[in-house]
N, C-alpha and C positions, 0 to 999 in steps of 0.2 A: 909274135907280139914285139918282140926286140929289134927284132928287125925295120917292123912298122913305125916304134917309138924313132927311132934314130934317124927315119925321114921325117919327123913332124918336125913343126916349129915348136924349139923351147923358148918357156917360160921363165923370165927369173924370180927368186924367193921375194924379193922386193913387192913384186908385180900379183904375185900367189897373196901376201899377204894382206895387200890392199882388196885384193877381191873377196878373200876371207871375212875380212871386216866389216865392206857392203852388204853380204850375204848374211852378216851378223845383225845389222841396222833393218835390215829388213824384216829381220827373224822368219827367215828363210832354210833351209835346208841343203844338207851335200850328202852324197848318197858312197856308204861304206861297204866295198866288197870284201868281204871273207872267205876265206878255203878250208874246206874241211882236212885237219892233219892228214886223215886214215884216206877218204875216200876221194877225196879234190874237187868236191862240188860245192860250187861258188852260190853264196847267201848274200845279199844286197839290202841291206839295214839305212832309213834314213838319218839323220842325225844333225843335233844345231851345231855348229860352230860358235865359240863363246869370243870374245875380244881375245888378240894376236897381237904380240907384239913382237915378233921375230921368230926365234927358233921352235917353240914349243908350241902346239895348237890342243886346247882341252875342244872338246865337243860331248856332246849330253846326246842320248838315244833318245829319240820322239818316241820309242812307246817300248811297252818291257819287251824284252824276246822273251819267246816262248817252251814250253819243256822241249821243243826238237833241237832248238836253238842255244846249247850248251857252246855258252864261250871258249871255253876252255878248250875245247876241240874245235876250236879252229885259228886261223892264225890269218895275220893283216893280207887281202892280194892286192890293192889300190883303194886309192878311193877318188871318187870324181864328182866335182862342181862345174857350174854354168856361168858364164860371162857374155849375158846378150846372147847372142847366136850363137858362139865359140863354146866347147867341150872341153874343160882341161881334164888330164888325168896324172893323178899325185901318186909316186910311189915314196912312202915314207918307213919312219922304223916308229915302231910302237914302243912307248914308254910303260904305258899301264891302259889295261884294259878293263872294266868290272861290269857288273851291271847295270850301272849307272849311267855310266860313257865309255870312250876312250880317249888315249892323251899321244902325240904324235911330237915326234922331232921329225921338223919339216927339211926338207932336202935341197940343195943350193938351187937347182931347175928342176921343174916340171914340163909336162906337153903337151901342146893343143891338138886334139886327135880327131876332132869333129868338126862342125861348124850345123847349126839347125837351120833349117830352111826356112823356118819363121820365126821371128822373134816372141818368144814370150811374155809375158807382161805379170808383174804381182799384182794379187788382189787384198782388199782388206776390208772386211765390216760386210760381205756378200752374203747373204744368205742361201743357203740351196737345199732343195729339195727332191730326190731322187726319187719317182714311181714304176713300179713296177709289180705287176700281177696285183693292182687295187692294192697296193704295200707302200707304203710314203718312209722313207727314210729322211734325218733331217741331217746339213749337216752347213760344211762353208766353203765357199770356194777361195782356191789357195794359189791359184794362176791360169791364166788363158791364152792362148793364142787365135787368130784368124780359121786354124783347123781342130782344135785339141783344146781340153778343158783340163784341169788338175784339181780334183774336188776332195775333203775331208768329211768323211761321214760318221756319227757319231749311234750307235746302237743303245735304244733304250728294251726294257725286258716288257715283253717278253721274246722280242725281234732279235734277229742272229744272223748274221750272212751268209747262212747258209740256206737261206729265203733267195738269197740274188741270185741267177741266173746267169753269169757270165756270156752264154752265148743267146741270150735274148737281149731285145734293146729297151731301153731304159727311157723315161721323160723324165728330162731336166728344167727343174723351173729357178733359175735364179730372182733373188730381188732383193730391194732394203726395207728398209722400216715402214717405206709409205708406196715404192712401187713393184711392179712386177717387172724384171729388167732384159730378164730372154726368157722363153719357152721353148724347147724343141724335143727330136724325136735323137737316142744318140745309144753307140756302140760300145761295149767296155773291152778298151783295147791292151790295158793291164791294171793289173791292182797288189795292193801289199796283202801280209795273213796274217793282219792283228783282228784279236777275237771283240775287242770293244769298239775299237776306232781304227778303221781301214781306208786307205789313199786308195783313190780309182783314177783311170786317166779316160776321160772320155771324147768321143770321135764324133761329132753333129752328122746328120744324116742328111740333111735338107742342102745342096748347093745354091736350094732360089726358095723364093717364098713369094706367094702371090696373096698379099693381104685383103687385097676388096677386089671382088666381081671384074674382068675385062671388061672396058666398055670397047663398043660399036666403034665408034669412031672414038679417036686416040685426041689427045692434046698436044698442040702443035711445042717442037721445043726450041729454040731457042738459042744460039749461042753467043753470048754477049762478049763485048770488050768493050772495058778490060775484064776480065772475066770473074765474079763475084766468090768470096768464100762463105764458108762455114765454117762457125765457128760454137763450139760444145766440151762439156764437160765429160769426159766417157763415163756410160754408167759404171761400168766394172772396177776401173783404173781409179777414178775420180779426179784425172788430170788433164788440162785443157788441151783440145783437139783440133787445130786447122786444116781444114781441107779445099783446094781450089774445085768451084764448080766449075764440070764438063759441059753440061746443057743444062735448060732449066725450061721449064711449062706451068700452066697455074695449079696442077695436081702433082707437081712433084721436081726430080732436080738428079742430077745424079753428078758422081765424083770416083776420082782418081785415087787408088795411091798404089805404095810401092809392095810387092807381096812379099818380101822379107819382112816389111814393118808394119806388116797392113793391120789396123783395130778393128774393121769392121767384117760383120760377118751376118748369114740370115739367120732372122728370129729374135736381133739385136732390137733391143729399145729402147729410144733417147727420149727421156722425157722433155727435155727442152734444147732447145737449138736456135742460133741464129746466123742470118745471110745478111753477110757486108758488104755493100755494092761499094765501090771504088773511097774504100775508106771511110 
């Protein structure tokens, strides 16, 4: 690992603490590893970050740990937040630790050890819905990508997660107040071991999705210049989305973009949209 860190690109404390603070506005999450004293097996705790203004960072635990999970026996190994695509990892000294939070004297550099292949996106105000074996868990979705989901589900009694099936697939229905926003068929490819309220990362199954019937003969498409966009509000995001159309036909349209930043993905559903010919 030492080795590894000393080829990455460092970070300065300057640069750690501005993203500390976004991640804070968001009310967003950074993910704290632990080591156990006696036996050196590593526990990964999610946790907020509170407002940073230099040396000290308090952050608060999203959810109690549990009787395995005795602070006490264990001691700080990193801990690592997201910047867009980029993975930083912070090795800091811990001030105070409880069950409530921990408190960090942050360190002059830190390292960017990753980079994600697709960019993430926060979500807010999503509703979701988790089914499995005629079993509905309710909960909210907590960020997305083009390939991966980050969902919070919340356990009412007499349900327990120990109904879920990890290596069975899951229907995902996200929506808001008034629609339905994706539907699909999807994989649980990790999750936390909180007993009331559990983070799953889900995997969509579908690469394509064919909504109405083939027809017989196809509609001719079209590529125009100058070539028109699209422009929408994402449902998930809730933030405006330009995309240039590729071709276009009178049943339909299709578009480009880049897959590091791509929002769109199958099962997605816009409830409203529009196309701007030449301004």
């Amino acid at each position: 690992m030492d080795s590894q860190l000393e080829q990455s690109r460092k970070v300065s404390k300057k640069y750690l603490v501005n993203i500390l603070n976004y991640i804070n506005f968001q009310d967003s999450t950074i993910l704290i590893n632990l080591e156990h004293l006696k036996y050196g097996n590593i526990i990964s705790l999610p946790a907020k970050p509170q407002p940073c203004l230099g040396d000290t960072l308090d952050c608060l635990w999203v959810q109690k740990t549990g009787p395995h999970q005795k602070l006490s026996s264990y001691k700080l190994f990193n801990f690592l937040l997201a910047d867009g695509q980029k993975l930083l990892l912070v090795r800091a000294d811990v001030k105070e630790m409880s069950e409530g939070g921990i408190s960090f004297i942050l360190p002059e550099t830190c390292y960017e050890v990753g980079s994600r292949k697709v960019r993430r996106y926060f979500c807010e105000g999503i509703q979701v819905e988790l089914i499995q074996n005629s079993i509905v868990f309710y909960g909210f979705l907590v960020e997305f990508s083009s390939v991966s989901f980050k969902v919070e589900i919340v356990t009412s009694p007499p349900q327990t997660f120990q109904w879920v099936n990890p290596e069975s697939t899951v229907h995902a229905i996200f929506k808001n107040d008034l629609d339905i926003l994706y539907s699909g068929e999807c994989i649980i490819t990790r999750q936390t071991a909180g007993k009331k309220t559990r983070t799953f990362v889900l995997e969509p199954l579908n690469n394509q999705m064919c909504r109405f019937k083939p027809k017989k003969i196809r509609s001719s498409r079209h590529t125009l210049s100058p070539s028109p966009n699209i422009i929408f509000r994402h449902p998930l995001t809730r933030k405006m989305i330009t995309l240039q159309v590729d071709d276009l036909s009178g049943s339909g349209f299709s578009v480009e973009e880049y897959y590091e930043n791509s929002v769109l993905l199958p099962g997605l559903i816009i409830p409203e949209l529009y196309i701007e010919i030449a301004n």
